[in-house]
N, CA, C and O atoms as CSV, one atom per row, in Angstrom:
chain,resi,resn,atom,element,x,y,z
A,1,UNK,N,N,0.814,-1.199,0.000
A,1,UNK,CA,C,0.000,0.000,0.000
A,1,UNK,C,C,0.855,1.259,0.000
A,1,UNK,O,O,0.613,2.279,-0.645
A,2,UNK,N,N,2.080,1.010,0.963
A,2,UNK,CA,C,3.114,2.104,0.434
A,2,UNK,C,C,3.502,2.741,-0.614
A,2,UNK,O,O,3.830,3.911,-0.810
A,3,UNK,N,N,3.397,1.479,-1.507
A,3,UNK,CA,C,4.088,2.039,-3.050
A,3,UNK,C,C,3.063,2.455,-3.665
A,3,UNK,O,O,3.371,3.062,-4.691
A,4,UNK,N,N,2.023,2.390,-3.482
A,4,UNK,CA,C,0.914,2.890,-4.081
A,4,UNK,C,C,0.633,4.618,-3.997
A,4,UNK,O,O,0.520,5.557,-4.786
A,5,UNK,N,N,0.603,4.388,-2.560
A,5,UNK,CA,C,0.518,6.258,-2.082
A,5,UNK,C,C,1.619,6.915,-2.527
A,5,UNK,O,O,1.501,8.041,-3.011
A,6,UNK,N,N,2.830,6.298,-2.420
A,6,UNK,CA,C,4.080,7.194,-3.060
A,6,UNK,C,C,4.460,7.385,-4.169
A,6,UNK,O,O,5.260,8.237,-4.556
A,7,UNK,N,N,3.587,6.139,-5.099
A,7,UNK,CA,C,3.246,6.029,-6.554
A,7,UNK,C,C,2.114,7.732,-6.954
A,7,UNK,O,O,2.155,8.665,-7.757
A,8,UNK,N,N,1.343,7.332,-5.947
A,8,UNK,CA,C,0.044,8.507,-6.209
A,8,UNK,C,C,0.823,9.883,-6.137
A,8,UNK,O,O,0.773,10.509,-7.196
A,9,UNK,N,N,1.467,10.432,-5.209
A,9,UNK,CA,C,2.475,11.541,-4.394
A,9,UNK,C,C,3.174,11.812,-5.750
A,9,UNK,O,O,2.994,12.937,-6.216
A,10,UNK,N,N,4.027,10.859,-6.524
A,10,UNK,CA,C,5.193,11.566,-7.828
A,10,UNK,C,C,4.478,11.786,-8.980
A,10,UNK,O,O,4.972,12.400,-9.926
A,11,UNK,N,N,2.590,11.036,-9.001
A,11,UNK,CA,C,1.879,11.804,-9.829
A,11,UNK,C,C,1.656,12.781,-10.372
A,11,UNK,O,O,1.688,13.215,-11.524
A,12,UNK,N,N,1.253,13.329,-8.763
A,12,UNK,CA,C,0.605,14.341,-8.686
A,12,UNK,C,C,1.902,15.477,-8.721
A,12,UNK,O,O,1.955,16.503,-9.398
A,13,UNK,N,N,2.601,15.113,-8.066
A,13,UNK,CA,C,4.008,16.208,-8.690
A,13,UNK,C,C,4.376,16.110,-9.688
A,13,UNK,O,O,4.648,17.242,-10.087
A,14,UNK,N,N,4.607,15.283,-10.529
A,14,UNK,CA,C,4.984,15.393,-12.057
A,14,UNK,C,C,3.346,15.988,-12.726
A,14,UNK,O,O,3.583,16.676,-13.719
A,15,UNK,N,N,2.360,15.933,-12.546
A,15,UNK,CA,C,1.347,16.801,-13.226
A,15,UNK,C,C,1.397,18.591,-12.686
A,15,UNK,O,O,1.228,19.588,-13.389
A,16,UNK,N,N,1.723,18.497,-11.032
A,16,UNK,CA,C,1.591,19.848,-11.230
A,16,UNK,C,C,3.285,20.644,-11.857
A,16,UNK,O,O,3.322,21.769,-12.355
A,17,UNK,N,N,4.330,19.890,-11.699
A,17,UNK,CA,C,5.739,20.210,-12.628
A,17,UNK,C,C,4.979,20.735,-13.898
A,17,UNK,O,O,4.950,21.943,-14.131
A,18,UNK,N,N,4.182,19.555,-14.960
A,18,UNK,CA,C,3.746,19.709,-16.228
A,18,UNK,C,C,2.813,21.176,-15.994
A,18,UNK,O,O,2.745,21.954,-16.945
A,19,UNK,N,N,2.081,21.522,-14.654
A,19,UNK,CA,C,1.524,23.138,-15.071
A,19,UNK,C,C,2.239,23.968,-15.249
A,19,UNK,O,O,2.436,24.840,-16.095
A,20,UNK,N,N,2.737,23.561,-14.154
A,20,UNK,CA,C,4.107,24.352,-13.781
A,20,UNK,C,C,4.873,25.207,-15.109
A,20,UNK,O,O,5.119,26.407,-15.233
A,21,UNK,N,N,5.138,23.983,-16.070
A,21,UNK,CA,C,5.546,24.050,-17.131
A,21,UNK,C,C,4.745,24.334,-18.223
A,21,UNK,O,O,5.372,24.831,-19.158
A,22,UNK,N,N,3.514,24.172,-18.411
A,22,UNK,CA,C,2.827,24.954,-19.196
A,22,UNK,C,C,2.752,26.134,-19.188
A,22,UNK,O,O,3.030,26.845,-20.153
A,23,UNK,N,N,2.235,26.658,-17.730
A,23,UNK,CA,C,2.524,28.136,-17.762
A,23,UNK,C,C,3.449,28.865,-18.193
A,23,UNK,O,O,3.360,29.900,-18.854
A,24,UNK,N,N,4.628,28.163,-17.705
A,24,UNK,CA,C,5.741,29.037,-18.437
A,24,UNK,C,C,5.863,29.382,-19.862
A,24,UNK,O,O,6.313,30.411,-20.366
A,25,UNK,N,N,5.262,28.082,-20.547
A,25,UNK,CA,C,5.165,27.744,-21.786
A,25,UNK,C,C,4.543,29.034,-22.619
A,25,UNK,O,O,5.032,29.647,-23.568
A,26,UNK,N,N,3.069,29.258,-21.799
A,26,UNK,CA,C,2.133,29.986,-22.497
A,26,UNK,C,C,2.738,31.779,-21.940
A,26,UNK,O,O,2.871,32.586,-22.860
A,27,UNK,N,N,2.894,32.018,-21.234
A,27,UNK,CA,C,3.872,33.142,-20.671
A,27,UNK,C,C,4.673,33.793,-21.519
A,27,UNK,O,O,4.665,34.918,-22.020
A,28,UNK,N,N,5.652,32.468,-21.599
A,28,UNK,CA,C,6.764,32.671,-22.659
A,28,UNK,C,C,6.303,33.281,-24.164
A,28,UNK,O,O,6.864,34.070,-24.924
A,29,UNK,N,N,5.161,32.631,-24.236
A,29,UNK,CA,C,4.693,33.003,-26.255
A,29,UNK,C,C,3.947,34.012,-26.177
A,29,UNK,O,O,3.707,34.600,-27.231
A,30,UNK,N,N,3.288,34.574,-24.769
A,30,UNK,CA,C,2.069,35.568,-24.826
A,30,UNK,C,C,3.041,37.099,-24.682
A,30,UNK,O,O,2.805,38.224,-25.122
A,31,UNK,N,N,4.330,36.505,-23.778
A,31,UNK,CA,C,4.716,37.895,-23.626
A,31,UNK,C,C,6.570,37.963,-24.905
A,31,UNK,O,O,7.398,38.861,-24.753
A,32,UNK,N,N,6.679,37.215,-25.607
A,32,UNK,CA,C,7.901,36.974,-26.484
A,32,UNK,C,C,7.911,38.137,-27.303
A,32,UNK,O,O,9.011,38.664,-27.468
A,33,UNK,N,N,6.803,38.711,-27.914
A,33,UNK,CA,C,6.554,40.685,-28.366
A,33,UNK,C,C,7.649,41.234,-28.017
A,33,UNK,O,O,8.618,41.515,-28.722
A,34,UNK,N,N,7.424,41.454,-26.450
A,34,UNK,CA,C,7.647,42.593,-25.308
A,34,UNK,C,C,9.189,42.521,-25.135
A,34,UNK,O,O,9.952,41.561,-25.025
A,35,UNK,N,N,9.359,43.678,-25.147
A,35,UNK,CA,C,11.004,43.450,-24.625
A,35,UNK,C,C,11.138,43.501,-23.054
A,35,UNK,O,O,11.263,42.425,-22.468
A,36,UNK,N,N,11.121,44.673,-22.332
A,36,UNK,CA,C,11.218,43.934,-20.935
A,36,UNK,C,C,10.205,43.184,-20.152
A,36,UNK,O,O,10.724,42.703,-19.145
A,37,UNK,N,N,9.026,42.935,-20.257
A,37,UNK,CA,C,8.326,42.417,-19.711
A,37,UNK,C,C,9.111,40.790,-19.982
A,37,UNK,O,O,9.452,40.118,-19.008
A,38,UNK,N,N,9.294,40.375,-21.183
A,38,UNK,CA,C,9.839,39.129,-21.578
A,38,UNK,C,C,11.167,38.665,-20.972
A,38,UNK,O,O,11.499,37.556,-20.553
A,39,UNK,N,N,11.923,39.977,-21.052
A,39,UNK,CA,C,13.495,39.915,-20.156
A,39,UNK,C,C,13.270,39.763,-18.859
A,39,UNK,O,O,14.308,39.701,-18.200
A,40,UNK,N,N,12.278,39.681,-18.255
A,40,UNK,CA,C,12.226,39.632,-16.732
A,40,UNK,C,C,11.136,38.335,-16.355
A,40,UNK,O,O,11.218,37.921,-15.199
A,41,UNK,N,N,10.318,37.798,-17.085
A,41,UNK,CA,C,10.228,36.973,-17.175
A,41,UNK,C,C,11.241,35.362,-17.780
A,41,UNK,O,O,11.301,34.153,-17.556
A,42,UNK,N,N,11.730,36.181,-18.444
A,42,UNK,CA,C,13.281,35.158,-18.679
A,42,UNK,C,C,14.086,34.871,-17.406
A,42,UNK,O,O,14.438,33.726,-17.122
A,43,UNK,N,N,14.341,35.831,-16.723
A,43,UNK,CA,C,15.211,35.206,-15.843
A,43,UNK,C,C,14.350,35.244,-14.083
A,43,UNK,O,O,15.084,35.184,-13.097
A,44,UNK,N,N,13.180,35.321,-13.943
A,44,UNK,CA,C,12.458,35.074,-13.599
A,44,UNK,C,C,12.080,33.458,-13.419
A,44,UNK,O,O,12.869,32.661,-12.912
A,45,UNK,N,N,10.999,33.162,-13.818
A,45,UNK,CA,C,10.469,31.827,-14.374
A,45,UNK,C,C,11.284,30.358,-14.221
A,45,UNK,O,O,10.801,29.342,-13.720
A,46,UNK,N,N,12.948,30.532,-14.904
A,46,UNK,CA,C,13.486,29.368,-14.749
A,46,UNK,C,C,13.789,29.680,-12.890
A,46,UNK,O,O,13.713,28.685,-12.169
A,47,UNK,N,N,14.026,30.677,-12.404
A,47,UNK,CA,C,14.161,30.918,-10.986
A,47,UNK,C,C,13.183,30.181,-9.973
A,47,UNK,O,O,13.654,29.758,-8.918
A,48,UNK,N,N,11.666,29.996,-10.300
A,48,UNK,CA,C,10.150,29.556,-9.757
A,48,UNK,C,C,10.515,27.925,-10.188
A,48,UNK,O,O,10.877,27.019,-9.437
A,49,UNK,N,N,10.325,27.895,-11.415
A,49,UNK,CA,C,10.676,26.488,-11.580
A,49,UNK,C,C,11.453,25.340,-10.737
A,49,UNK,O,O,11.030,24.238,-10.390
A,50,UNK,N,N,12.878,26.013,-10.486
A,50,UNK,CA,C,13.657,25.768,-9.946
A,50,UNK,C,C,13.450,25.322,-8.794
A,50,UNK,O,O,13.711,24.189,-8.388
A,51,UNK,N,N,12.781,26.545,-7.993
A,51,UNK,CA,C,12.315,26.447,-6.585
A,51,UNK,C,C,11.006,25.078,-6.404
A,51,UNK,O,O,10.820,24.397,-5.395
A,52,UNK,N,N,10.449,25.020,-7.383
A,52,UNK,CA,C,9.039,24.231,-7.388
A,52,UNK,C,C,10.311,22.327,-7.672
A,52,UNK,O,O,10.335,21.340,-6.936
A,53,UNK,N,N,10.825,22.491,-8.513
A,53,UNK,CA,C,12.035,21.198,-8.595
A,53,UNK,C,C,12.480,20.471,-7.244
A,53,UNK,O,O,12.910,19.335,-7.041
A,54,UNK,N,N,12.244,21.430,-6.489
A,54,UNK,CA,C,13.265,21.356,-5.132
A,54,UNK,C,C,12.089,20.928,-3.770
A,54,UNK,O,O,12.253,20.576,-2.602
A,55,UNK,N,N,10.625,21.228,-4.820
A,55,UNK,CA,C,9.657,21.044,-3.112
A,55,UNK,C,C,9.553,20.037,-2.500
A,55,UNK,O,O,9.160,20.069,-1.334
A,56,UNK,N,N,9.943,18.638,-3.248
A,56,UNK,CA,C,9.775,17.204,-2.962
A,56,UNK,C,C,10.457,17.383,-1.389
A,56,UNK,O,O,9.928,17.446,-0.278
A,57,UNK,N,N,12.147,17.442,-1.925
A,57,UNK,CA,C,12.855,17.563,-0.682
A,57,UNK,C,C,12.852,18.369,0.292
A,57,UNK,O,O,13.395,18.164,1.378
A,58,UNK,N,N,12.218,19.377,-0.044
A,58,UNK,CA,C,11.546,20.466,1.559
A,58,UNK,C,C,10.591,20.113,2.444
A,58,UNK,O,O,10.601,20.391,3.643
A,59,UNK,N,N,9.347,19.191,1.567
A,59,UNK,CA,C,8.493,18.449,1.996
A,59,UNK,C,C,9.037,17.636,3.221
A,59,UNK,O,O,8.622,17.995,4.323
A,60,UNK,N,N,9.973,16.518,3.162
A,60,UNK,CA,C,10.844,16.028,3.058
A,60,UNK,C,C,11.088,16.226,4.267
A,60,UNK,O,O,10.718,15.382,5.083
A,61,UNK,N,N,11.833,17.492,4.725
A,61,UNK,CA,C,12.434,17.975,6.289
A,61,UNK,C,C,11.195,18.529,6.631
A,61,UNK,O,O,11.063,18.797,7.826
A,62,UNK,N,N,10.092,18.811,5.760
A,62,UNK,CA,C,9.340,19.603,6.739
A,62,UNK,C,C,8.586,18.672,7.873
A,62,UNK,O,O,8.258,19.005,9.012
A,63,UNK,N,N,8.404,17.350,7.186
A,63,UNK,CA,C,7.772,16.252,7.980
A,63,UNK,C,C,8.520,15.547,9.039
A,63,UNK,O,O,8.048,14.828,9.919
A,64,UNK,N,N,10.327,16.000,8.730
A,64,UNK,CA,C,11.388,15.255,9.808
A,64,UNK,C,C,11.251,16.363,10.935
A,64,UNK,O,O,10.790,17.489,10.750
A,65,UNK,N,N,11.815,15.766,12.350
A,65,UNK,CA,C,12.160,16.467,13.596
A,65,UNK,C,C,13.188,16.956,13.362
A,65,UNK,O,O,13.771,16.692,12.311
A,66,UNK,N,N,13.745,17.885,14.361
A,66,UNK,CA,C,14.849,18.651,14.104
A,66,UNK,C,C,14.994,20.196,13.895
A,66,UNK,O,O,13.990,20.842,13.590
A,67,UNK,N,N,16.102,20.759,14.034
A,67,UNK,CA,C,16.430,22.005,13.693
A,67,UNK,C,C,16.421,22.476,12.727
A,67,UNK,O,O,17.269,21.937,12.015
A,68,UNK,N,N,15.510,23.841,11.846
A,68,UNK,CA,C,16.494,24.101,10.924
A,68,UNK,C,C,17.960,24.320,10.768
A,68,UNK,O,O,18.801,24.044,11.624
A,69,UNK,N,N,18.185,24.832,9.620
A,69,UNK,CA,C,19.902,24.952,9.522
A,69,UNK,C,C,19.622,25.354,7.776
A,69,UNK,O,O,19.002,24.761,6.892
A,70,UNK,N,N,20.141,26.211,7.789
A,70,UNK,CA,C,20.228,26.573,6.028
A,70,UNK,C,C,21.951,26.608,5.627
A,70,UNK,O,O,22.741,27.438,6.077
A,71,UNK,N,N,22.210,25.766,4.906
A,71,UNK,CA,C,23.706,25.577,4.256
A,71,UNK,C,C,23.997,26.813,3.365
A,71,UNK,O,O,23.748,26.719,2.163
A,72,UNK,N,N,24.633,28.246,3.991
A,72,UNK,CA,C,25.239,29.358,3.532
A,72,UNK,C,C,26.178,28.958,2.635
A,72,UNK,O,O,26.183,29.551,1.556
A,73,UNK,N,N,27.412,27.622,2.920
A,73,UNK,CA,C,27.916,27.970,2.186
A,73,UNK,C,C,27.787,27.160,0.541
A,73,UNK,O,O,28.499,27.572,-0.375
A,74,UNK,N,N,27.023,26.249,0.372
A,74,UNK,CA,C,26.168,25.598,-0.358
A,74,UNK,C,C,25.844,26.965,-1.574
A,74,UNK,O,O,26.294,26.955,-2.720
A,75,UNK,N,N,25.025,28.009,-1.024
A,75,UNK,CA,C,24.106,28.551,-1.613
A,75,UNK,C,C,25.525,29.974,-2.239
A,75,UNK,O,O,25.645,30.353,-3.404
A,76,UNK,N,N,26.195,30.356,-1.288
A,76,UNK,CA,C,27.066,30.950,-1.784
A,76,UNK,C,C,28.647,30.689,-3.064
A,76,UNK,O,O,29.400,31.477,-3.637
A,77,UNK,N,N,28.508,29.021,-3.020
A,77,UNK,CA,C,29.621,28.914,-3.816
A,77,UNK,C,C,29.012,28.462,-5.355
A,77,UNK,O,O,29.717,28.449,-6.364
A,78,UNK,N,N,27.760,28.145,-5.332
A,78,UNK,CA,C,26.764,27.282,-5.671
A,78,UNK,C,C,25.736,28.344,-6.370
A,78,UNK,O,O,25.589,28.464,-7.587
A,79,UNK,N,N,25.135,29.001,-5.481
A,79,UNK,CA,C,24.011,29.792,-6.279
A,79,UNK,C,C,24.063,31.203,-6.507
A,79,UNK,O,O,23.385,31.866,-7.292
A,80,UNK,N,N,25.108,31.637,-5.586
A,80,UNK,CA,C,25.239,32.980,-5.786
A,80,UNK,C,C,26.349,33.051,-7.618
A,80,UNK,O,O,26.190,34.061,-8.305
A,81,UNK,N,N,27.033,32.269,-7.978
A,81,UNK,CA,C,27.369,32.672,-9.197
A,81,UNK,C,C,26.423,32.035,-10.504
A,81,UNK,O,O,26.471,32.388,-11.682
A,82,UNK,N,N,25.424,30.822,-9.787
A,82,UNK,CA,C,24.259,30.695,-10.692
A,82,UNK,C,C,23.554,31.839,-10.887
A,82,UNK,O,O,23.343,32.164,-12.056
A,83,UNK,N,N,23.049,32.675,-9.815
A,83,UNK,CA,C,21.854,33.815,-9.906
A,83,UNK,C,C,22.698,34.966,-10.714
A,83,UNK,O,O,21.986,35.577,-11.510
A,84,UNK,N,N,23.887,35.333,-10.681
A,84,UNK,CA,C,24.741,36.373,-11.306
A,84,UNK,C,C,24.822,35.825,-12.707
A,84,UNK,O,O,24.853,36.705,-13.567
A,85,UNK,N,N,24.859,34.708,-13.100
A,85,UNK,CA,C,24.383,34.239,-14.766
A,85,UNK,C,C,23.124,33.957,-15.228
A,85,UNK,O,O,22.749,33.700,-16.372
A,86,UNK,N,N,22.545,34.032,-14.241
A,86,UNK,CA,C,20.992,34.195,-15.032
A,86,UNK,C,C,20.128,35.678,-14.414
A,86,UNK,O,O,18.944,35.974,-14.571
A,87,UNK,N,N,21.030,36.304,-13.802
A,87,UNK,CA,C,20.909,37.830,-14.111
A,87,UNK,C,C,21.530,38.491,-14.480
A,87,UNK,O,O,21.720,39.585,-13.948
A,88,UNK,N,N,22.132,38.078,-15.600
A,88,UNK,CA,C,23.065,38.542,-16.262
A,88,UNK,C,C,23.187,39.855,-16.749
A,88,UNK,O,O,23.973,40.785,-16.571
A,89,UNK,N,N,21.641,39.546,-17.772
A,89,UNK,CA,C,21.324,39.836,-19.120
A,89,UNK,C,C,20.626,41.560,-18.237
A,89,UNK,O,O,20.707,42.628,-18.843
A,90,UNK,N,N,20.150,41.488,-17.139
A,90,UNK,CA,C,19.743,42.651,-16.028
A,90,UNK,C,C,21.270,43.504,-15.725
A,90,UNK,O,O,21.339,44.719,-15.912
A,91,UNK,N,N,22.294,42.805,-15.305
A,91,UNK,CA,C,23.108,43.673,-15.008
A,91,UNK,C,C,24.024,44.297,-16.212
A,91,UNK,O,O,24.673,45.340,-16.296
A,92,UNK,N,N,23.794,43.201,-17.110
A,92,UNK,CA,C,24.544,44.014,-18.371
A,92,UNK,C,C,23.656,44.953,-18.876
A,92,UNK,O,O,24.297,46.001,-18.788
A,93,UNK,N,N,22.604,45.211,-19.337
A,93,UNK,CA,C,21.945,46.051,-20.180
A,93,UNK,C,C,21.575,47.448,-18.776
A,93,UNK,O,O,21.822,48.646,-18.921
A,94,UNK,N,N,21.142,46.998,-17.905
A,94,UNK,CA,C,21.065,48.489,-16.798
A,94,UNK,C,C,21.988,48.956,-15.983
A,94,UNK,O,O,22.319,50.117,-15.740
A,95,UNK,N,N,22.355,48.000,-15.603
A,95,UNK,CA,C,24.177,48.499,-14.038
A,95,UNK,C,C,25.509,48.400,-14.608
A,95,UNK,O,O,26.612,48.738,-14.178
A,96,UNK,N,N,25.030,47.712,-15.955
A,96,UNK,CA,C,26.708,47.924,-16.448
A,96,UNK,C,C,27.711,47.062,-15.706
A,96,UNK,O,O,28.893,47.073,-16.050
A,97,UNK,N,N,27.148,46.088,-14.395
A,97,UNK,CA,C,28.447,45.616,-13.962
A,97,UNK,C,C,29.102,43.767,-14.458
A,97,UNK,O,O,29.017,42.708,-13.835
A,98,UNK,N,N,29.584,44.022,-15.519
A,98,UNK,CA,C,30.475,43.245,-16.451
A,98,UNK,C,C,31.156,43.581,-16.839
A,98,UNK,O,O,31.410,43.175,-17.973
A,99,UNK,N,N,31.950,44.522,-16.268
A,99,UNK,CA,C,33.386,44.921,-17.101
A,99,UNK,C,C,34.426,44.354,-16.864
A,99,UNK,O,O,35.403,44.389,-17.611
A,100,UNK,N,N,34.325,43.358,-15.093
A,100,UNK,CA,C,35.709,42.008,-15.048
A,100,UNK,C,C,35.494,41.229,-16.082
A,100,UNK,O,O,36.531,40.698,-16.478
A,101,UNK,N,N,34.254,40.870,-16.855
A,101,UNK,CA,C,34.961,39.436,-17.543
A,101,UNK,C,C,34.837,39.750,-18.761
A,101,UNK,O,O,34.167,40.634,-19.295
A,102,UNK,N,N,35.811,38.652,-19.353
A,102,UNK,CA,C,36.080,38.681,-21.012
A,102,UNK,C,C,35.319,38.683,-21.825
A,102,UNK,O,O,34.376,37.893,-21.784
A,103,UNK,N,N,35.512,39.782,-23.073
A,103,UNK,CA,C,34.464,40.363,-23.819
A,103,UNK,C,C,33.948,38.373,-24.596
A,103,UNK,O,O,32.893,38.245,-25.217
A,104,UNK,N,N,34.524,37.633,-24.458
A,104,UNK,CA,C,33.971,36.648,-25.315
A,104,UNK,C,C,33.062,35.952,-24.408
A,104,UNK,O,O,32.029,35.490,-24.891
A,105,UNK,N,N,33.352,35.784,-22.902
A,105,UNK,CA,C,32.015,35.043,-21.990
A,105,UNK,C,C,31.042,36.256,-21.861
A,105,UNK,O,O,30.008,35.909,-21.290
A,106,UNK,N,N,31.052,37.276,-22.136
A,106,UNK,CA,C,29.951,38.178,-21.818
A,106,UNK,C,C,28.737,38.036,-23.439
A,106,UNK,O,O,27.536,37.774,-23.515
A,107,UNK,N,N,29.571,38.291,-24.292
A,107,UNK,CA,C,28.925,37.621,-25.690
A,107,UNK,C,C,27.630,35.983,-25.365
A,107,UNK,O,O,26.508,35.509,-25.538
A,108,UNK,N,N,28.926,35.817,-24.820
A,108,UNK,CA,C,27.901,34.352,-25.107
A,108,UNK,C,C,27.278,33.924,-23.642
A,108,UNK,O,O,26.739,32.827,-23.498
A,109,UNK,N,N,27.397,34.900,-22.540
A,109,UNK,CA,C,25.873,35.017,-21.508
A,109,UNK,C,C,24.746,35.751,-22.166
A,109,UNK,O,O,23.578,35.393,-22.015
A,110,UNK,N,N,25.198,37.071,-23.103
A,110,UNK,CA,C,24.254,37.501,-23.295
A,110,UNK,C,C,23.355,37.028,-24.758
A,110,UNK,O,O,22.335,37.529,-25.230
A,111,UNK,N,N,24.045,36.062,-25.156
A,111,UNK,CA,C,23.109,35.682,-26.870
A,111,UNK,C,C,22.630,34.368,-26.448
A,111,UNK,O,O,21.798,33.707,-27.069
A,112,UNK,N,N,23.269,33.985,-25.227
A,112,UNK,CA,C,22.628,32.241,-24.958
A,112,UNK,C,C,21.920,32.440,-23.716
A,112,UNK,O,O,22.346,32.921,-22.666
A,113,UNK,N,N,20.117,31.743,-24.157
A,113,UNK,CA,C,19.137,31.922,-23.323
A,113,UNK,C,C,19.313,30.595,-22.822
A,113,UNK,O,O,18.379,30.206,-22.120
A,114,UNK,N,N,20.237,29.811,-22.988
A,114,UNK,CA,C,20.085,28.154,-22.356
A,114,UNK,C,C,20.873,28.333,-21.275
A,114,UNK,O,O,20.448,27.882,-20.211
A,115,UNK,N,N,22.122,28.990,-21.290
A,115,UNK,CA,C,22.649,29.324,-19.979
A,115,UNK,C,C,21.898,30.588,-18.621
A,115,UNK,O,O,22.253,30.475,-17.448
A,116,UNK,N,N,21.215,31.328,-18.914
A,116,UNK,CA,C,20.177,32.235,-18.363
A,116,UNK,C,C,19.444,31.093,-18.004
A,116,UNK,O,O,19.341,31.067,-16.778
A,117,UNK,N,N,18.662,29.744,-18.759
A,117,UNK,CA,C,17.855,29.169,-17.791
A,117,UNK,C,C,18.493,28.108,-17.011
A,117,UNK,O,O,18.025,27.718,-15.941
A,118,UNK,N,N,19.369,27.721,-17.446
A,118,UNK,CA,C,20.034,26.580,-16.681
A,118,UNK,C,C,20.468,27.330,-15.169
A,118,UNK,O,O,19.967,26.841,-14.157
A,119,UNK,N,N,21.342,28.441,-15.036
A,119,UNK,CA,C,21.575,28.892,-13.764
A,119,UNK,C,C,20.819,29.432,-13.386
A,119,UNK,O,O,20.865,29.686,-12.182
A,120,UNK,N,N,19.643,29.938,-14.220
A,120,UNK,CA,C,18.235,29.835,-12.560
A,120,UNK,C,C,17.602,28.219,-12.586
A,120,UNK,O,O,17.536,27.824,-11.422
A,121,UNK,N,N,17.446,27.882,-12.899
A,121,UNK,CA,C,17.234,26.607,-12.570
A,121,UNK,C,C,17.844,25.594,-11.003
A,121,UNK,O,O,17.286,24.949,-10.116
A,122,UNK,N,N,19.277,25.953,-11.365
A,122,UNK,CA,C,19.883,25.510,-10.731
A,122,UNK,C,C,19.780,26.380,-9.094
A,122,UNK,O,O,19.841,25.892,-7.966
A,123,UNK,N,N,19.598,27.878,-9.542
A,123,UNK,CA,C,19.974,28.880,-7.995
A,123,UNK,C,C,18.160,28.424,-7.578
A,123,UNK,O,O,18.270,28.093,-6.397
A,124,UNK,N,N,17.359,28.337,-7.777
A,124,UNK,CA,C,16.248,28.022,-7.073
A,124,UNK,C,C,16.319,26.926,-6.900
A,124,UNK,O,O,15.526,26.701,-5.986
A,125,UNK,N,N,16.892,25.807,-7.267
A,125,UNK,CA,C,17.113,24.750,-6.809
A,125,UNK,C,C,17.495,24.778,-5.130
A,125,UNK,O,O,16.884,24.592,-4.077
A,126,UNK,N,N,19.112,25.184,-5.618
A,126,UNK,CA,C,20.114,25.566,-4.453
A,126,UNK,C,C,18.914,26.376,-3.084
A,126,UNK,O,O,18.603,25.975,-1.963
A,127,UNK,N,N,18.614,27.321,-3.674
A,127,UNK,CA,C,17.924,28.507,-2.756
A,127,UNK,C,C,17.141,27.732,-1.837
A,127,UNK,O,O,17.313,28.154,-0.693
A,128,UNK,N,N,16.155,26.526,-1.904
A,128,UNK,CA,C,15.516,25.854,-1.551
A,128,UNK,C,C,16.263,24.360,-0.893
A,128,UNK,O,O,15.916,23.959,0.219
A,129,UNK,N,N,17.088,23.773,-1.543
A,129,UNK,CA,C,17.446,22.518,-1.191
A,129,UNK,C,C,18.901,22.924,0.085
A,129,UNK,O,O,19.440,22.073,0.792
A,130,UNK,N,N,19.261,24.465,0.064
A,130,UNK,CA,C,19.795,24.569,1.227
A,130,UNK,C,C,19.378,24.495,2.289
A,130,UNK,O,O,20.088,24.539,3.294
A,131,UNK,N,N,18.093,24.364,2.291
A,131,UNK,CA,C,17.370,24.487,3.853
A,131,UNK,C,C,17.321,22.846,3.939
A,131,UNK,O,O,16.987,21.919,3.200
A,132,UNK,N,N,17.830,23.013,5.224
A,132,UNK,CA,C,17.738,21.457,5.923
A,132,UNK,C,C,17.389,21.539,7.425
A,132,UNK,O,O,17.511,22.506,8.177
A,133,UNK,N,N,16.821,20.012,7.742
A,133,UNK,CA,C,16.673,19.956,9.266
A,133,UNK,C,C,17.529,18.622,9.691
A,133,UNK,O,O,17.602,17.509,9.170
A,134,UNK,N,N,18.299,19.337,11.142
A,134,UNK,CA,C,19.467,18.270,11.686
A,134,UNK,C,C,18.845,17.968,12.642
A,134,UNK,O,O,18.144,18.857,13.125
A,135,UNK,N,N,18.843,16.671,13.271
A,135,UNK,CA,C,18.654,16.393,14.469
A,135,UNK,C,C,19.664,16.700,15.670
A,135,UNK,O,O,19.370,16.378,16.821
C-alpha cells in the first residue's frame, strides 16, 4: 500500500511540474513581443521552476524532527554565481556591472538563453534545497 501512495504523491508532482511548465510555456509566447516584460520573465520563471524542482525535498524535512539549519555555504559557492548568470542579461543592459569578464564570456551570456535558464534553474534549486533539518 506504500508504493501505491508514493506512486500517487510523484503523480501528482509530475502533473503539477507539467503546469508548472505549461505556464511558463504559455507566458513565454504571450509575452515573447515585449522586450522587458519578456526579459524579466526570462530570468524570472526558470528561478520559480527551480524552486518548485526542489519542493519534494523540503516536503521532506518539513515532515522530519529537528532544527532548521540553512547551508550558507552551499548557496554561496553554488548559487550565488548561478543567480549572477541568469541575471546577467539585467546587469549588463542596466548596471553595467560586467566589465571584469572577457568580452567573449559576456557575448555568449548575453546571446545564450540556455545558460540564463540553466543557472536559474539551478539557484532556485540551491535557494531551496539549502534548507535542511538536523537532528
Amino acid at each position: 500500500m506504500e508504493i501505491l501512495r508514493r506512486f500517487g504523491w510523484y503523480l501528482l508532482y509530475t502533473a503539477f511540474i507539467g503546469f508548472i511548465l505549461g505556464l511558463g510555456i504559455y507566458y513565454n509566447n504571450a509575452l515573447s513581443v515585449s522586450g522587458l516584460p519578456y526579459m524579466i520573465f526570462s530570468m524570472v520563471w526558470p528561478l520559480v521552476f527551480g524552486v518548485c524542482l526542489a519542493l519534494p525535498r523540503l516536503i521532506k524535512y518539513i515532515r522530519q524532527s529537528g532544527r532548521w539549519y540553512y547551508d550558507w555555504v552551499k548557496l554561496l559557492a553554488i548559487g550565488l554565481p548561478a543567480l549572477y548568470i541568469a541575471l546577467f542579461q539585467a546587469f549588463y543592459f542596466f548596471f553595467h556591472l560586467t566589465g571584469w569578464l572577457p568580452s567573449r564570456v559576456q557575448v555568449l551570456l548575453i546571446s545564450s538563453t540556455f545558460s540564463q535558464m540553466a543557472a536559474g534553474l539551478v539557484f532556485g534549486y540551491v535557494l531551496i534545497s539549502s534548507l535542511e533539518k538536523r537532528m
